[in-house]
Backbone as JSON, one array per atom type, in Angstrom:
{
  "sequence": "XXXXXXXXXXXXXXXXXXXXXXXXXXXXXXXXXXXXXXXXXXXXXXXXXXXXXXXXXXXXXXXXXXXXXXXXXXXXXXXXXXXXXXXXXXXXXXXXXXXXXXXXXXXXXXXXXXXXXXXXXXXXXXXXXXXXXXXXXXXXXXXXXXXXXXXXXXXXXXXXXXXXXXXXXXXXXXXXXX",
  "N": [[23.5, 17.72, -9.33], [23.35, 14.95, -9.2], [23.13, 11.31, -8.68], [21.36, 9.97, -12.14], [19.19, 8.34, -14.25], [19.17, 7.69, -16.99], [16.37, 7.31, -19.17], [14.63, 7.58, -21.59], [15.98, 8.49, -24.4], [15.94, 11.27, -26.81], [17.32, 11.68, -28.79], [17.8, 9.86, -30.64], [16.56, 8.14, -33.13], [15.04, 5.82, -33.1], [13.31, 6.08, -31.12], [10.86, 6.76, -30.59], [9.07, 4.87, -30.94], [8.21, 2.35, -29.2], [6.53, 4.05, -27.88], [2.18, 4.51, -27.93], [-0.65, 5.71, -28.73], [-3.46, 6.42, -26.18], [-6.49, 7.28, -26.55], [-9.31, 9.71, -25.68], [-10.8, 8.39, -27.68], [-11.62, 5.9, -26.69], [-14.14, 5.69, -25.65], [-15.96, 7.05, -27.3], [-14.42, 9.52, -28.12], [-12.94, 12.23, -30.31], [-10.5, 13.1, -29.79], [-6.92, 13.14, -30.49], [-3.65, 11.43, -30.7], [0.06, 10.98, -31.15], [3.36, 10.25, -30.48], [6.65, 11.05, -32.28], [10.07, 11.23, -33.55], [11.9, 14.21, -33.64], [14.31, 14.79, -36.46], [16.1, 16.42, -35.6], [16.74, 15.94, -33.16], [14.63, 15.47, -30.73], [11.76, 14.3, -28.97], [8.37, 14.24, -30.01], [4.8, 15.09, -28.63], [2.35, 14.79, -29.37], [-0.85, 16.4, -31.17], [-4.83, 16.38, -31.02], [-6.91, 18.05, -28.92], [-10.23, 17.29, -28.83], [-13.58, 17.97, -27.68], [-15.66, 17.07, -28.64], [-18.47, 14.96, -28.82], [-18.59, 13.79, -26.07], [-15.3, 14.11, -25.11], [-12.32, 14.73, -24.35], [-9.72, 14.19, -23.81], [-6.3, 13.58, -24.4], [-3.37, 10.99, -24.82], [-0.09, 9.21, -24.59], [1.56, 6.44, -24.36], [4.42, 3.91, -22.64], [4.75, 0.83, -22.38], [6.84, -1.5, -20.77], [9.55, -3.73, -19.49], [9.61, -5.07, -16.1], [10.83, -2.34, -14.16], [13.06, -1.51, -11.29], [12.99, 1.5, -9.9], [13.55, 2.26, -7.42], [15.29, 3.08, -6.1], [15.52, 5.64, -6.82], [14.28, 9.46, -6.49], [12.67, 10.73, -8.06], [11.12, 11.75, -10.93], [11.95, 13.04, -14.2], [12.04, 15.39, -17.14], [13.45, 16.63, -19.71], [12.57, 19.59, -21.0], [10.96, 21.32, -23.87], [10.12, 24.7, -23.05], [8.56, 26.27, -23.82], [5.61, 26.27, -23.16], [2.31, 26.26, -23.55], [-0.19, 24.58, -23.38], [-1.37, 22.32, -20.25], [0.05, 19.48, -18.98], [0.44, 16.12, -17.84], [1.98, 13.12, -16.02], [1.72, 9.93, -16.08], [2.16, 6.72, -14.68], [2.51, 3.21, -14.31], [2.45, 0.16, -12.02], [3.25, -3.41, -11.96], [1.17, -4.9, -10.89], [-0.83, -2.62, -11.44], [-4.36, -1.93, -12.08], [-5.9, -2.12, -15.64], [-7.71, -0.01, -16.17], [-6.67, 2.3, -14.77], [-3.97, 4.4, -13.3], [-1.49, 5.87, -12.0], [-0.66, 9.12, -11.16], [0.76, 12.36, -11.52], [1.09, 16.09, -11.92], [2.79, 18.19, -14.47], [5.11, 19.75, -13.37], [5.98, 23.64, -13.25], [8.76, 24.07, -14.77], [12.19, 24.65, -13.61], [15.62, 24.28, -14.25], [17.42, 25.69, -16.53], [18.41, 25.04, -20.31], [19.77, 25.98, -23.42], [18.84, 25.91, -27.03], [18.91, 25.15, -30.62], [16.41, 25.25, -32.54], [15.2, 24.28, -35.86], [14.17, 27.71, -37.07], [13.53, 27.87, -34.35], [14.03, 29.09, -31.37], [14.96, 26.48, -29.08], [13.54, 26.49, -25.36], [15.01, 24.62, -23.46], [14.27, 22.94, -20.62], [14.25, 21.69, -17.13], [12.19, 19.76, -15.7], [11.25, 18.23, -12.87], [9.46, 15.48, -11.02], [8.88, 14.43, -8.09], [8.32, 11.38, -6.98], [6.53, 11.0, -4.79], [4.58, 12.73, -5.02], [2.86, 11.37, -7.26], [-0.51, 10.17, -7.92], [-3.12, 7.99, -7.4], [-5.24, 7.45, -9.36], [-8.26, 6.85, -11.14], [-9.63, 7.03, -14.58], [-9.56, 9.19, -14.38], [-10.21, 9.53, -12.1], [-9.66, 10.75, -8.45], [-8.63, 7.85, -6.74], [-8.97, 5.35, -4.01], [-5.83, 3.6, -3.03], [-3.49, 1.68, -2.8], [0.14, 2.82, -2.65], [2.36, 3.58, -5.58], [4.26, 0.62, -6.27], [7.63, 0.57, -6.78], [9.57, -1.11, -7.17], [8.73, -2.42, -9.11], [8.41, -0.27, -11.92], [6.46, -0.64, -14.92], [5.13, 0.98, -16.47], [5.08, 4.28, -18.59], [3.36, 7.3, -19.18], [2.08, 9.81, -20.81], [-0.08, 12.52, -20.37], [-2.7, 14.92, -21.2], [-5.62, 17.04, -21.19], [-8.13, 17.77, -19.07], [-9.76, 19.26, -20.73], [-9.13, 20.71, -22.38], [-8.99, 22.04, -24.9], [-8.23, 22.01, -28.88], [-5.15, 22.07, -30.96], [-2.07, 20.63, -30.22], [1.44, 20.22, -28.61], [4.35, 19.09, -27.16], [7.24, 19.27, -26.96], [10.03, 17.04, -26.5], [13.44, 16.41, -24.83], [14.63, 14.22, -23.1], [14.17, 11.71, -20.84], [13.58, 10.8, -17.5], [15.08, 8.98, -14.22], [15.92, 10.61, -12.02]],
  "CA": [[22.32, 17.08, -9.88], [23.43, 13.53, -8.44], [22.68, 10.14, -9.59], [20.53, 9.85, -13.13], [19.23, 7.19, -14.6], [18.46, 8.62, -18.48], [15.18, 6.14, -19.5], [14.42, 8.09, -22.69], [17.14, 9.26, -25.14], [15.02, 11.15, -28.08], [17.5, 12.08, -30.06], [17.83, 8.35, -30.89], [16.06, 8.19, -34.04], [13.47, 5.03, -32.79], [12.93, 6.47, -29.45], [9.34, 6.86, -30.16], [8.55, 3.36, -31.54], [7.34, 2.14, -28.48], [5.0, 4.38, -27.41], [1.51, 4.28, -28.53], [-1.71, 6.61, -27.96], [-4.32, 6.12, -25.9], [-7.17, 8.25, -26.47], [-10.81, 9.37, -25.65], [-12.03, 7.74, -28.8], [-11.91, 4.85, -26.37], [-14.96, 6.25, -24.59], [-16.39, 7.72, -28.2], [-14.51, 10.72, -28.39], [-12.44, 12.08, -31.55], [-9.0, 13.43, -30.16], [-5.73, 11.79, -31.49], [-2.08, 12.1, -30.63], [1.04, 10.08, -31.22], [4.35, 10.14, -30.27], [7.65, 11.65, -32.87], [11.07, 12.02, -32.59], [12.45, 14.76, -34.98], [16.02, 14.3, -37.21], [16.45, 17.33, -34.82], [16.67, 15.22, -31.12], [13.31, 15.8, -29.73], [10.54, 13.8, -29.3], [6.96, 15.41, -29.52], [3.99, 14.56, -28.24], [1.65, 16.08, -30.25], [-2.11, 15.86, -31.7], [-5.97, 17.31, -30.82], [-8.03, 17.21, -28.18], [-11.72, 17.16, -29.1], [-14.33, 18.11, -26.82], [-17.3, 16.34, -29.14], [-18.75, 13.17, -28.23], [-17.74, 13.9, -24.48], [-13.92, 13.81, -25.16], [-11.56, 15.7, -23.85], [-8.11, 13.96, -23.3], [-5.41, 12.53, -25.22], [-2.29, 10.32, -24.32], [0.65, 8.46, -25.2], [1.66, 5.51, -23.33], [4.89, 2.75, -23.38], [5.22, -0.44, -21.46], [8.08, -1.93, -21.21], [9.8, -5.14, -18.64], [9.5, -4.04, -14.85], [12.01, -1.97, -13.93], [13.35, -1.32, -10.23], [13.53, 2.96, -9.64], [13.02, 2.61, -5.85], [16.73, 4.06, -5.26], [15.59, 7.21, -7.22], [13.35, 10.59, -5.78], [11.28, 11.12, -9.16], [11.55, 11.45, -12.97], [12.72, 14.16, -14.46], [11.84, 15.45, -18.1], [13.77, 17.72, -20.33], [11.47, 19.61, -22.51], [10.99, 23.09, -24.59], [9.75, 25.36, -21.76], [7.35, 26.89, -24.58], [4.26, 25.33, -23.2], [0.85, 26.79, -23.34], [-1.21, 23.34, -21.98], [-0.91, 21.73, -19.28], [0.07, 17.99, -19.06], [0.57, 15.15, -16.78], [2.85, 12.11, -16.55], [1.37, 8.71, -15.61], [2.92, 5.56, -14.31], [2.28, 2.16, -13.67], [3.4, -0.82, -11.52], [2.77, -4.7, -12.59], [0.22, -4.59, -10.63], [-1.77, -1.77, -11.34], [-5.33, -2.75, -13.12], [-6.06, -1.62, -17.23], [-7.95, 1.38, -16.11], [-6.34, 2.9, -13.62], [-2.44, 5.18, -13.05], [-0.85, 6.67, -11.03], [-0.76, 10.35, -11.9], [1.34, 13.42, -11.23], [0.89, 17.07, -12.98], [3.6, 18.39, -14.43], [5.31, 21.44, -12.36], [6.67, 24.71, -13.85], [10.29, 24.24, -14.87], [13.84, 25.26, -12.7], [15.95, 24.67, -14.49], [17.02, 25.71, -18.17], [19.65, 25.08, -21.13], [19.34, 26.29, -24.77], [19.41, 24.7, -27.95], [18.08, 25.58, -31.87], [15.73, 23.87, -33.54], [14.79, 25.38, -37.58], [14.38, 28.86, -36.96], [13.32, 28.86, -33.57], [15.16, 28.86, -30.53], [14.43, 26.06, -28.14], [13.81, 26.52, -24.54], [15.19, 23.1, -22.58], [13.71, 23.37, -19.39], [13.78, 20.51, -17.0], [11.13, 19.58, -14.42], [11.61, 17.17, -12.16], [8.49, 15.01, -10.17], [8.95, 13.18, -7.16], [7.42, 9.56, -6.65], [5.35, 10.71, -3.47], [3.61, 13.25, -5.99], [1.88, 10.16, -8.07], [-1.7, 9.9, -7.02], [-3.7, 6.93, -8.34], [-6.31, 7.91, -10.35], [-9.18, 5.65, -12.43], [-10.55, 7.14, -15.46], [-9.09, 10.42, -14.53], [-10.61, 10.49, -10.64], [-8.88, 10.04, -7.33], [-8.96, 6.71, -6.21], [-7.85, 4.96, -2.69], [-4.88, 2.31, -3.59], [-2.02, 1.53, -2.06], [0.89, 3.43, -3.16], [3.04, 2.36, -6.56], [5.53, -0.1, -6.21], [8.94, 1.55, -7.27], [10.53, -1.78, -7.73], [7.85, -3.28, -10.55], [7.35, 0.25, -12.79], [6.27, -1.12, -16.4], [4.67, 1.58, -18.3], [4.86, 5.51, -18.58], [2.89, 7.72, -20.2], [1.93, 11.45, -21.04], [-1.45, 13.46, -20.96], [-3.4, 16.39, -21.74], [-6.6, 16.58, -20.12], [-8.45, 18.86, -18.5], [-10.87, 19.91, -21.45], [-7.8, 21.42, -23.03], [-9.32, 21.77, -26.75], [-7.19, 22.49, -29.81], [-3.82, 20.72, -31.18], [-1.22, 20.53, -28.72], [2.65, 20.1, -28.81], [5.28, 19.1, -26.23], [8.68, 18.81, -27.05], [11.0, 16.43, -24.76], [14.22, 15.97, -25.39], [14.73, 13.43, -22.4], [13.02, 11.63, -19.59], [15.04, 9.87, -16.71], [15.28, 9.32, -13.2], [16.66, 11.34, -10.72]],
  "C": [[22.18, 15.67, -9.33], [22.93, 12.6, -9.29], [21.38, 10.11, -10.49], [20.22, 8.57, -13.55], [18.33, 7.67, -16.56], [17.51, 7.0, -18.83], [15.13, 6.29, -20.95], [15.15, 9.22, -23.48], [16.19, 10.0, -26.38], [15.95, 11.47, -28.82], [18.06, 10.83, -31.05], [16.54, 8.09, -31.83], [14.56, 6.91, -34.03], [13.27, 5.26, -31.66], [11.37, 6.1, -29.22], [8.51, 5.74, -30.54], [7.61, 2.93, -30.89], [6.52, 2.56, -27.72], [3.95, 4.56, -28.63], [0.45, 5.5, -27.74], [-2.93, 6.09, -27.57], [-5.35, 7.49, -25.89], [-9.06, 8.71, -26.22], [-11.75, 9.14, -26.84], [-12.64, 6.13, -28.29], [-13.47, 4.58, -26.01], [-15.77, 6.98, -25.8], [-16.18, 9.35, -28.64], [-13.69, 11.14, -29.5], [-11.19, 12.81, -31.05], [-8.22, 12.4, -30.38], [-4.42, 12.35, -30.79], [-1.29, 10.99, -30.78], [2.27, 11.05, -30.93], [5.65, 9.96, -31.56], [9.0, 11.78, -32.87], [11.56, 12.76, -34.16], [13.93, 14.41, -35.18], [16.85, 15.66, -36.09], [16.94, 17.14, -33.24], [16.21, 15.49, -30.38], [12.3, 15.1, -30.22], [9.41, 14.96, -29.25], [6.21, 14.49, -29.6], [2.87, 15.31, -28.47], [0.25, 15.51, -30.77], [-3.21, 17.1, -31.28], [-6.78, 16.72, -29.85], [-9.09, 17.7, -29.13], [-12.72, 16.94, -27.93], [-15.54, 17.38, -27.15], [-17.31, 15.24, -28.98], [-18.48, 13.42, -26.78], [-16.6, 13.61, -24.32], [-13.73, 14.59, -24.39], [-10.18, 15.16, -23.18], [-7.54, 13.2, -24.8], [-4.08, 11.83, -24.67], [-1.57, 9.62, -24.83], [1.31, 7.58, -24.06], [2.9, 4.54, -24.06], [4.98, 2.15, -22.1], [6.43, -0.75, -22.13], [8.42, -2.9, -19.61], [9.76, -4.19, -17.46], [11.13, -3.8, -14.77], [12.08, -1.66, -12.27], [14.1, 0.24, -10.14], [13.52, 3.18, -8.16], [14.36, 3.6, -5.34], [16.77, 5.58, -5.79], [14.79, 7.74, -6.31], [12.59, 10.51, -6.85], [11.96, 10.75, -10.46], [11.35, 12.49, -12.97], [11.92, 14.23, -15.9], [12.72, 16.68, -18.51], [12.78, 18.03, -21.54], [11.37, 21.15, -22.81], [9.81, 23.47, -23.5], [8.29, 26.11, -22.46], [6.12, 26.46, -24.55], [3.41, 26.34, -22.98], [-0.25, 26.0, -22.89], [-0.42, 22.85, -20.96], [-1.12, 20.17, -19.44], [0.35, 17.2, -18.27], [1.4, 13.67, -16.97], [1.88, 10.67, -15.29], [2.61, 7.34, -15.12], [2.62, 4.33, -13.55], [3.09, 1.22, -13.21], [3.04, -2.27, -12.3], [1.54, -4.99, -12.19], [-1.18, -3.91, -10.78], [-2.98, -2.28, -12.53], [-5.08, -1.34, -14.41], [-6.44, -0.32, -16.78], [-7.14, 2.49, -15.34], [-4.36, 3.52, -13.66], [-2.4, 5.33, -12.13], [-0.14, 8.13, -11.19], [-0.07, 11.48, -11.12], [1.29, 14.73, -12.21], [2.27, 17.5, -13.35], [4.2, 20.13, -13.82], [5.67, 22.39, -13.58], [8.31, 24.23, -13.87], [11.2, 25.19, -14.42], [14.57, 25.29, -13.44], [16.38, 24.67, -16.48], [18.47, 25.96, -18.8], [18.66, 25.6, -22.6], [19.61, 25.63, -25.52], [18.41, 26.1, -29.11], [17.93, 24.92, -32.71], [15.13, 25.05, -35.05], [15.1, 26.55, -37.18], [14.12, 29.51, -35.71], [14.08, 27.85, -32.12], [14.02, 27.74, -29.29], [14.31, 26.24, -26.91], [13.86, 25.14, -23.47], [15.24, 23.12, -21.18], [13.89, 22.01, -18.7], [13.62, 20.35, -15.73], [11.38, 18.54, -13.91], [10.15, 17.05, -10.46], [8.8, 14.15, -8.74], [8.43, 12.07, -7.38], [5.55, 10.08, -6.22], [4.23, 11.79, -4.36], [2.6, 12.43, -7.08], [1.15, 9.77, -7.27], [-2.34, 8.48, -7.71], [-4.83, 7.88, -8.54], [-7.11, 6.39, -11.62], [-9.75, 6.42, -13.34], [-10.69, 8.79, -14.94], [-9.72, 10.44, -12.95], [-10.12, 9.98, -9.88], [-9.39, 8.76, -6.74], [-8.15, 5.97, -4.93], [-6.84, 3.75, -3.27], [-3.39, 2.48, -2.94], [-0.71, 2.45, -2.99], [1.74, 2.47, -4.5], [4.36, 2.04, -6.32], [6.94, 0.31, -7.28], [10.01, 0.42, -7.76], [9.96, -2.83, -8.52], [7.49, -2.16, -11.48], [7.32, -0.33, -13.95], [5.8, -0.37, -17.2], [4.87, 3.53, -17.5], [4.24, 6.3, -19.51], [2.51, 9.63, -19.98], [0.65, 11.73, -21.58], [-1.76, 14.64, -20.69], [-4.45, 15.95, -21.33], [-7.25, 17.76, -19.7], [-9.87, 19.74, -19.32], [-9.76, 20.98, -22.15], [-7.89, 21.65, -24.63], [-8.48, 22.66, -27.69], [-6.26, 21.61, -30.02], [-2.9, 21.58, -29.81], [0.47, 20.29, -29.41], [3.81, 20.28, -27.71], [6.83, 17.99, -27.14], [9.41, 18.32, -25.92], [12.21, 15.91, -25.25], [14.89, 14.51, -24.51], [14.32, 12.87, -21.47], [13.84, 10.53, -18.91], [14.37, 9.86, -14.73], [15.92, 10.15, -11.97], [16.83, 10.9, -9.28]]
}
């Protein structure tokens, strides 16, 4: 597996403190989501999109001091393999303006451990993004911009998107570098 750099521990009971949601009610639309971690050691990332008003995304976002990942390949996520949407991981540099990411989808999961959460069995899957896979993106559309600086990132975040309507639910039990 080679050198890690674990970012996000969830089964660390304030894991999810500092993230916050950003959502298209910015823009007048009515989905919601926030960020969880259960007594169980998984965050979730959970809520509704809403298609009315012209919505249709939701997100959870944390900043935090720049950090220097340039000696990694990507970020990694461990998360219950039980997904039915599709979601995307964001990332910014110090640089990068208010509107605007740097965006990667998330792949199908390689490889996989087990675990059990209440009554149902988790599947801990974990995907792993490269760098060179983060596109910039403004307001969800491709935009030209220099590539993101790997030794200023400051914020990461997680969305749903797509016109994806209904509640939602991603379990992660960790998120790191690789």
């Amino acid at each position: 597996m080679g050198v890690v750099m674990i970012f996000f521990d969830f089964s660390v009971l304030d894991a999810a403190k500092p993230w916050y949601g950003i959502n298209d009610t910015v823009m007048g639309g009515l989905s919601r989501s926030k960020m969880t971690v259960s007594p169980l050691g998984y965050g979730e990332f959970s809520g509704h999109v809403s298609l009315a008003n012209g919505g249709g995304f939701a997100s959870v976002r944390c900043e935090f001091s720049p950090i220097d990942v340039s000696e990694f390949t990507g970020i990694y996520l461990e998360l219950d393999g039980d997904r039915t949407k599709d979601y995307k991981v964001n990332l910014k540099d110090v640089d990068t303006p208010q509107s605007t990411v740097y965006q990667a989808p998330m792949p199908t999961p390689t490889h996989q451990t087990f675990g059990v959460s209440s009554a149902r069995v988790l599947n801990w899957q974990r995907i792993e993004i490269p760098f060179s896979y983060f596109k910039p993106q403004c307001r969800g559309k491709p935009i030209s911009r220099v590539a993101i600086d790997l030794s200023q990132v400051c914020s990461l975040g997680l969305v749903i998107g797509a016109q994806q309507s209904g509640d939602f639910s991603l379990k992660i039990r960790e998120i790191g570098y690789y």
